[in-house]
C-alpha positions in Angstrom: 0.0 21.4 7.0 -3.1 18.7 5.9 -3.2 20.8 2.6 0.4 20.4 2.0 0.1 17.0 2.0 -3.0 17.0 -0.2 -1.4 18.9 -2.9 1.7 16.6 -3.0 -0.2 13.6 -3.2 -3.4 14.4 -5.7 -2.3 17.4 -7.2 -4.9 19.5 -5.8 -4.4 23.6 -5.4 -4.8 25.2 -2.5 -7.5 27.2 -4.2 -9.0 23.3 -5.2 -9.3 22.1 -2.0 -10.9 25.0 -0.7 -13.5 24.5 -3.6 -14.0 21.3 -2.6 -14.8 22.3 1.0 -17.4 24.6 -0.5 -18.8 22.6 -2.8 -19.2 19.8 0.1 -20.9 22.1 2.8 -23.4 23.1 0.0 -24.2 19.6 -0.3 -27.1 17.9 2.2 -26.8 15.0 3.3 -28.4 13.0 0.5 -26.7 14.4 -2.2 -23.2 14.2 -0.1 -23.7 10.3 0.3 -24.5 9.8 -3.1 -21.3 11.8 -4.1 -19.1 10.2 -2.1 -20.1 7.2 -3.1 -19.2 7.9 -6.9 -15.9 9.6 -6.0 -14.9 6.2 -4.5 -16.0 4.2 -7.8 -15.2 6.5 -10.2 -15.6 5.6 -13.3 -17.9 2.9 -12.8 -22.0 3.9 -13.4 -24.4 2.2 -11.3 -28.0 2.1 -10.9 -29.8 3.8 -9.2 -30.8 1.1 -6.7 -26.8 -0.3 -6.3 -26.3 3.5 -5.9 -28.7 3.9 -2.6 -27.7 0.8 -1.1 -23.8 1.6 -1.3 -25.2 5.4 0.2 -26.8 3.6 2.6 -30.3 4.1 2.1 -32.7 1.3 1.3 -33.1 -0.1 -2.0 -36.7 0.2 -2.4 -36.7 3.7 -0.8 -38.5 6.2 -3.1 -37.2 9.5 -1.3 -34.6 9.8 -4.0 -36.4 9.9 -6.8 -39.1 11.9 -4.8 -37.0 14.4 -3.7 -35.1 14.6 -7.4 -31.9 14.9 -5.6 -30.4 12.6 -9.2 -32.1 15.6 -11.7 -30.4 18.1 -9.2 -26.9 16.4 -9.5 -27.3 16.3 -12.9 -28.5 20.0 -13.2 -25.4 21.2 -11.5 -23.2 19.4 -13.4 -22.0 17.0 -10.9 -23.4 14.0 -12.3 -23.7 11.9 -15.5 -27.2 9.9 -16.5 -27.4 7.5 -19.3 -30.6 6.4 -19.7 -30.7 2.9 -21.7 -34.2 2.9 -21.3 -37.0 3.9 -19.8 -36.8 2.1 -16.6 -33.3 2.0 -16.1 -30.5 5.3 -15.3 -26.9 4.7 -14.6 -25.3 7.3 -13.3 -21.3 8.1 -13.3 -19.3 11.9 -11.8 -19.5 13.9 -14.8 -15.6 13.0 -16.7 -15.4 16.4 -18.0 -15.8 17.7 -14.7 -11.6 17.7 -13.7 -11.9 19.1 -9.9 -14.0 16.0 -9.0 -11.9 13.8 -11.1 -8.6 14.7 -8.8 -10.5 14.8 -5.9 -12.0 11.1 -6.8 -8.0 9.9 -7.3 -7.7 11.2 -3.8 -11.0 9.4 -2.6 -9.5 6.7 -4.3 -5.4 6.8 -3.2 -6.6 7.9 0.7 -9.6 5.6 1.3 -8.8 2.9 -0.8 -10.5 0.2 2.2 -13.5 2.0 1.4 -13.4 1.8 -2.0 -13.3 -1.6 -1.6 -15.5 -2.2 0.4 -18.0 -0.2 -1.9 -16.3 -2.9 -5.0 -17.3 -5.8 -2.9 -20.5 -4.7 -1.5 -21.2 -4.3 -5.8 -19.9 -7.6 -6.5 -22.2 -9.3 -4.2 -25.4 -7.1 -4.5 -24.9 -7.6 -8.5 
């Protein structure tokens, strides 16, 4: 009955949601976090440092550029990186990517305290 409700309110398929699940288990925990972070702010880009601080790593953590969970992201077509420069990425979902643009509505619609909470916890780490 859940995915009743799901497709009524985001427009989500049954056969989309159960994408979703499967593209979420495939994820670790890393690259999870750091998605879910960017459904909820979608279409905002962020650095890569507000990016690990809203995923709840530290910001001068190295792992994620160590581990090249970003390059990953980006390789599967999940992410978006705009480099302005050499020292600085921003990185957004992908927007030709639809099935994570609905489910980030949802992210959005559904847990709208913790998209703001992620807003505000920008606002004052900016």
């Amino acid at each position: 009955m859940i995915f009743m409700n799901l497709q009524t309110d985001s427009n989500l398929t049954k056969e989309e949601i159960y994408e979703l699940f499967l593209f979420l288990q495939s994820l670790d925990d890393l690259k999870r976090s750091l998605v879910m972070v960017l459904l909820h702010v979608s279409p905002k880009e962020l650095t890569t440092s507000q990016l690990t601080l809203l995923a709840g790593y530290s910001r001068s953590s190295k792992y994620i550029f160590k581990s090249k969970v970003l390059e990953s992201l980006e390789s599967e077509n999940v992410i978006e990186i705009n480099r302005p420069n050499q020292r600085l990425m921003l990185i957004r979902l992908r927007p030709d990517n639809k099935l994570l643009q609905k489910f980030s509505l949802l992210c959005q619609e559904q847990g709208h305290l913790l998209t703001e909470k992620l807003l505000q916890t920008l606002l004052e780490i900016s």
